[in-house]
PyMOL CGO cylinders between C-alpha atoms (Angstrom):
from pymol import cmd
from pymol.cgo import CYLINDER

trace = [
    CYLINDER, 92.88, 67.22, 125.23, 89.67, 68.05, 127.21, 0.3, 1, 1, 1, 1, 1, 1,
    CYLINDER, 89.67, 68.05, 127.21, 89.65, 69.40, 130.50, 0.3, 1, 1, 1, 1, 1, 1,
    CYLINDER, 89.65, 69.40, 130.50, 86.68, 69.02, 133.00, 0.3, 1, 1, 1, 1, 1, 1,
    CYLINDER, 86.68, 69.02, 133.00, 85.15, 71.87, 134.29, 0.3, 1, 1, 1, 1, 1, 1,
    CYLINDER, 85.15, 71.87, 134.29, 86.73, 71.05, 137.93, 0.3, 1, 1, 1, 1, 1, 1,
    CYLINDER, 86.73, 71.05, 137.93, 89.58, 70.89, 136.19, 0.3, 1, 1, 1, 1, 1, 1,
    CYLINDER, 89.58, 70.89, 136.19, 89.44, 74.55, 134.83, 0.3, 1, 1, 1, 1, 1, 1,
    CYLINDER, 89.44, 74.55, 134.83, 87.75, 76.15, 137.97, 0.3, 1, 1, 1, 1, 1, 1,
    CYLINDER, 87.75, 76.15, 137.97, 91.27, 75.02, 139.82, 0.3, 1, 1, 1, 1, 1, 1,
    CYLINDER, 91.27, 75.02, 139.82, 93.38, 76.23, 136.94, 0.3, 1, 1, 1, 1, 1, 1,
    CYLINDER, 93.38, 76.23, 136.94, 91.37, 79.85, 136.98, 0.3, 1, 1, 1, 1, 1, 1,
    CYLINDER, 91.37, 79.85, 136.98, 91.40, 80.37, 140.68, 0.3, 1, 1, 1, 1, 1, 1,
    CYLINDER, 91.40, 80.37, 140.68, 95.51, 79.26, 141.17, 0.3, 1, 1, 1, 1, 1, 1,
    CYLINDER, 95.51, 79.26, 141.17, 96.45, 81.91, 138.10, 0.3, 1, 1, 1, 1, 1, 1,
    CYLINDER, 96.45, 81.91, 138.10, 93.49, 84.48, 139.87, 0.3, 1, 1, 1, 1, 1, 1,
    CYLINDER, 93.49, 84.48, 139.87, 95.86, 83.74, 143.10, 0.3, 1, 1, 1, 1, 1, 1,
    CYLINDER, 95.86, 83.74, 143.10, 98.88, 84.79, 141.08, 0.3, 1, 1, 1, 1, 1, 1,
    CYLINDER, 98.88, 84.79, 141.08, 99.94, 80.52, 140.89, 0.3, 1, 1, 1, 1, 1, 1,
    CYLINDER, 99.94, 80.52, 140.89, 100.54, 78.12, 138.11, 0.3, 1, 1, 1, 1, 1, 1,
    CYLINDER, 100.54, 78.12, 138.11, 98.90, 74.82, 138.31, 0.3, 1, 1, 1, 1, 1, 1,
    CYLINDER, 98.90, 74.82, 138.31, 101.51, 71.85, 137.27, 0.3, 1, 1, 1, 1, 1, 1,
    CYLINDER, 101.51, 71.85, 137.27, 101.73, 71.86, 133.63, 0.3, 1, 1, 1, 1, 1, 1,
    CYLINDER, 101.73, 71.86, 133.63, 99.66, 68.22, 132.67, 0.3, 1, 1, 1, 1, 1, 1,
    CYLINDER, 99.66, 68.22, 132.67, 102.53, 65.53, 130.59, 0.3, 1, 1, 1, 1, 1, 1,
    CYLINDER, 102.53, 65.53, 130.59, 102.85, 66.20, 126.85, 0.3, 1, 1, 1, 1, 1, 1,
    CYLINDER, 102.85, 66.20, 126.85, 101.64, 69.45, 127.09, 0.3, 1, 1, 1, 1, 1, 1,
    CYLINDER, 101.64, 69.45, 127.09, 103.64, 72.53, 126.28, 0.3, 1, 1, 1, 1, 1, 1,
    CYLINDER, 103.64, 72.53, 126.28, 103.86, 75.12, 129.24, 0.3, 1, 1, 1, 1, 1, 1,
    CYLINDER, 103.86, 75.12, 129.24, 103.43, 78.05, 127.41, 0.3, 1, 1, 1, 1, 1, 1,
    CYLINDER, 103.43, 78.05, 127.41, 100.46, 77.08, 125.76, 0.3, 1, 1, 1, 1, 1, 1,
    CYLINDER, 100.46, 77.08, 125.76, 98.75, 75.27, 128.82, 0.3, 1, 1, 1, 1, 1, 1,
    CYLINDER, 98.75, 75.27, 128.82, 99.49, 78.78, 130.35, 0.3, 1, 1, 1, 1, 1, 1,
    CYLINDER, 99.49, 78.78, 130.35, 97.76, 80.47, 127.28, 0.3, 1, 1, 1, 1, 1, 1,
    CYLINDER, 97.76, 80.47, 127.28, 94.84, 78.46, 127.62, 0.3, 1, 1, 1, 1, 1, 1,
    CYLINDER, 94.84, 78.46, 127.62, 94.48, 78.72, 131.28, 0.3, 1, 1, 1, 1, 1, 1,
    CYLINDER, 94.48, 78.72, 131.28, 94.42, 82.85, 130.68, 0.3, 1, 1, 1, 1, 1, 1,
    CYLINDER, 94.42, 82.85, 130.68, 92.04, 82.27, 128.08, 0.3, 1, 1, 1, 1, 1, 1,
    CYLINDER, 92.04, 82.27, 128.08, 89.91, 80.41, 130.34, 0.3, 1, 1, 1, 1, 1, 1,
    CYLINDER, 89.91, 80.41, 130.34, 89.96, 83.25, 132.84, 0.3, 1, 1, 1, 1, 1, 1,
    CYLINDER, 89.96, 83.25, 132.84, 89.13, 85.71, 130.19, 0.3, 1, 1, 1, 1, 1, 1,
    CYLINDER, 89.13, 85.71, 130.19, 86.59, 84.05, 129.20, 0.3, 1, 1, 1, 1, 1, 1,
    CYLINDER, 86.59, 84.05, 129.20, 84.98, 83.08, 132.97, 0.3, 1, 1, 1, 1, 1, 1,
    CYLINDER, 84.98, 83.08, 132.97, 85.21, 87.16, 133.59, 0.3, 1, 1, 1, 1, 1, 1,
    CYLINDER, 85.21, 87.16, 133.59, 83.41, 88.54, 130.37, 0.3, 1, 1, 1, 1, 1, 1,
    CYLINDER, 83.41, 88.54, 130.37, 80.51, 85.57, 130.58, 0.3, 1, 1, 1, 1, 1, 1,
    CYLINDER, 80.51, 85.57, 130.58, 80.52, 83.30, 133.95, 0.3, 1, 1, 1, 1, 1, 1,
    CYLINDER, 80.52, 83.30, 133.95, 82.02, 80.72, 135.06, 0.3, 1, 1, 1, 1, 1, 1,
    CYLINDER, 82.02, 80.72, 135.06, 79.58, 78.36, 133.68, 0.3, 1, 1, 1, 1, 1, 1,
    CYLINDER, 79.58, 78.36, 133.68, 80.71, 79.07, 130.49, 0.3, 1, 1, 1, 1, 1, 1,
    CYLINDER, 80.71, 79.07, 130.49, 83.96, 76.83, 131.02, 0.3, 1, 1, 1, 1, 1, 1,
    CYLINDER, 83.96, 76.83, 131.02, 81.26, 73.53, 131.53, 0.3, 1, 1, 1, 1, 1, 1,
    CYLINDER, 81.26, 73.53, 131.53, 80.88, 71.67, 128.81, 0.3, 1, 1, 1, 1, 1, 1,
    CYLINDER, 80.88, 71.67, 128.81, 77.75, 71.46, 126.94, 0.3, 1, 1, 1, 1, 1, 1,
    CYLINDER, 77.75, 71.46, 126.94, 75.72, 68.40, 127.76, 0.3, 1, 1, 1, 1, 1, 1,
    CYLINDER, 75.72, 68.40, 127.76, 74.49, 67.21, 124.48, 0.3, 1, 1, 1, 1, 1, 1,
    CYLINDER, 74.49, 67.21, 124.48, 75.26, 68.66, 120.87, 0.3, 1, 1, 1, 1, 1, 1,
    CYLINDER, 75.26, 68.66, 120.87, 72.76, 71.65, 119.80, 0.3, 1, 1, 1, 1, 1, 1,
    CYLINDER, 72.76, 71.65, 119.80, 71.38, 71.14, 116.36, 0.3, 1, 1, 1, 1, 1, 1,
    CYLINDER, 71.38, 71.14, 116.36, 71.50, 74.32, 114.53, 0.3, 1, 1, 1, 1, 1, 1,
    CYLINDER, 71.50, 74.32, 114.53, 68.74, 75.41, 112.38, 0.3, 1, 1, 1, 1, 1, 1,
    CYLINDER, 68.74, 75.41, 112.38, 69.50, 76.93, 108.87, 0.3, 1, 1, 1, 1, 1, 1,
    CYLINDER, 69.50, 76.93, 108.87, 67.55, 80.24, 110.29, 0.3, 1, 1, 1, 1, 1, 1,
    CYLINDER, 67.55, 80.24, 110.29, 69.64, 79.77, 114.00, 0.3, 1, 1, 1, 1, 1, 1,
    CYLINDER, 69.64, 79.77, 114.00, 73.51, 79.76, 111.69, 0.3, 1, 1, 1, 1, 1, 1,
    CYLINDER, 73.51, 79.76, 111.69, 72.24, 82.54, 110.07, 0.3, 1, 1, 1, 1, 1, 1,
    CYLINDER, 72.24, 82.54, 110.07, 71.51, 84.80, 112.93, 0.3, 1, 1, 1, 1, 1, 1,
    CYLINDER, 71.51, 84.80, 112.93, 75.19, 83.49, 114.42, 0.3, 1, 1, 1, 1, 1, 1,
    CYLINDER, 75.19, 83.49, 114.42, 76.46, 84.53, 110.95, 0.3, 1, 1, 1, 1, 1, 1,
    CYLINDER, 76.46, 84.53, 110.95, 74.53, 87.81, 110.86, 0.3, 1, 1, 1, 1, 1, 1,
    CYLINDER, 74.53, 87.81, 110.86, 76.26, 88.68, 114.22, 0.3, 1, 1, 1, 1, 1, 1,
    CYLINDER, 76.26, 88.68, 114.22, 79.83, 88.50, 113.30, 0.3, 1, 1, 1, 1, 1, 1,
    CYLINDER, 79.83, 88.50, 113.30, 78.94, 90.62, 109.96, 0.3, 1, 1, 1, 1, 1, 1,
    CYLINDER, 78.94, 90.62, 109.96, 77.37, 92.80, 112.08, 0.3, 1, 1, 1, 1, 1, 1,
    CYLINDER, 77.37, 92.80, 112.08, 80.28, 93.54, 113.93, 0.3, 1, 1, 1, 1, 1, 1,
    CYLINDER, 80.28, 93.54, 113.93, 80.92, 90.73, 116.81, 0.3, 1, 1, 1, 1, 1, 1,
    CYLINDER, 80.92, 90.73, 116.81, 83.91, 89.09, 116.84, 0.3, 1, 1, 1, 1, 1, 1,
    CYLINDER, 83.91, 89.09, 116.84, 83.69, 85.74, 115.89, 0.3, 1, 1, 1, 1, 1, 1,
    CYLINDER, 83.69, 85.74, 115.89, 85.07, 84.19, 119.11, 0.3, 1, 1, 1, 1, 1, 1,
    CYLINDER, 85.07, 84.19, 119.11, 82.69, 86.26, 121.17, 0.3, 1, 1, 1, 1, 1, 1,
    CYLINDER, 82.69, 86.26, 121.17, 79.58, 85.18, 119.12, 0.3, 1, 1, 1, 1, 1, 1,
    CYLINDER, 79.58, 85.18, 119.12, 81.04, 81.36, 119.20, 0.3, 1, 1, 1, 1, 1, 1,
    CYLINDER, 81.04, 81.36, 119.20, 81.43, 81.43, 123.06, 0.3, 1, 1, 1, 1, 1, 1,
    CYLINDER, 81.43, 81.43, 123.06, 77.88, 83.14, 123.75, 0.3, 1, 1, 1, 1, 1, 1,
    CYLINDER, 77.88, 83.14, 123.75, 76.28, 80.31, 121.41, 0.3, 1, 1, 1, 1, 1, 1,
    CYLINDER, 76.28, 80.31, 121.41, 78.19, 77.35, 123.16, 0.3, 1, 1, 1, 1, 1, 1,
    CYLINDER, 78.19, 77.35, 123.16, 80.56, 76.68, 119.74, 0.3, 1, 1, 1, 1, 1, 1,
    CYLINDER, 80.56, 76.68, 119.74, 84.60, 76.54, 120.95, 0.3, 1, 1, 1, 1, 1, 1,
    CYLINDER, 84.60, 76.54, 120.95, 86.22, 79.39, 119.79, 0.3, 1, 1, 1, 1, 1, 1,
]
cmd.load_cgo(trace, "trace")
């Protein structure tokens, strides 16, 4: 399921003010909770922009996978390089 970004600023700020949003139908709690900590995580280390979604689909160049490729050999985790380049982790 996709969430908008609305949807995730809300979730971030009620868990930043020590709340749960209601858990969304068919989803499991404890993993809507993960994800909403995630979210946070993620909105701390690199902005809250980074919870938008992107508006059209990058096209990679061979040269531009390489360098994302390079990075996690080099050292980066592979989520962080994923969520700096705009790929879900």
């Amino acid at each position: 399921m996709k969430y908008d970004f609305v949807f995730k600023l809300n979730c971030v700020e009620l868990y930043r003010n020590g709340q749960w949003p209601e858990t969304p139908a068919g989803i499991g709690q404890k993993n809507f909770r993960k994800r909403i900590v995630t979210w946070s995580r993620i909105a701390d280390i690199y902005g809250i922009d980074t919870l938008k979604h992107p508006s059209t689909c990058k096209e990679r160049t061979a040269e531009g996978r390489y360098s994302l490729v390079a990075r996690v050999l080099a050292g980066e985790s592979q989520k962080s390089v994923a969520i700096i380049a705009g790929i879900d982790s």
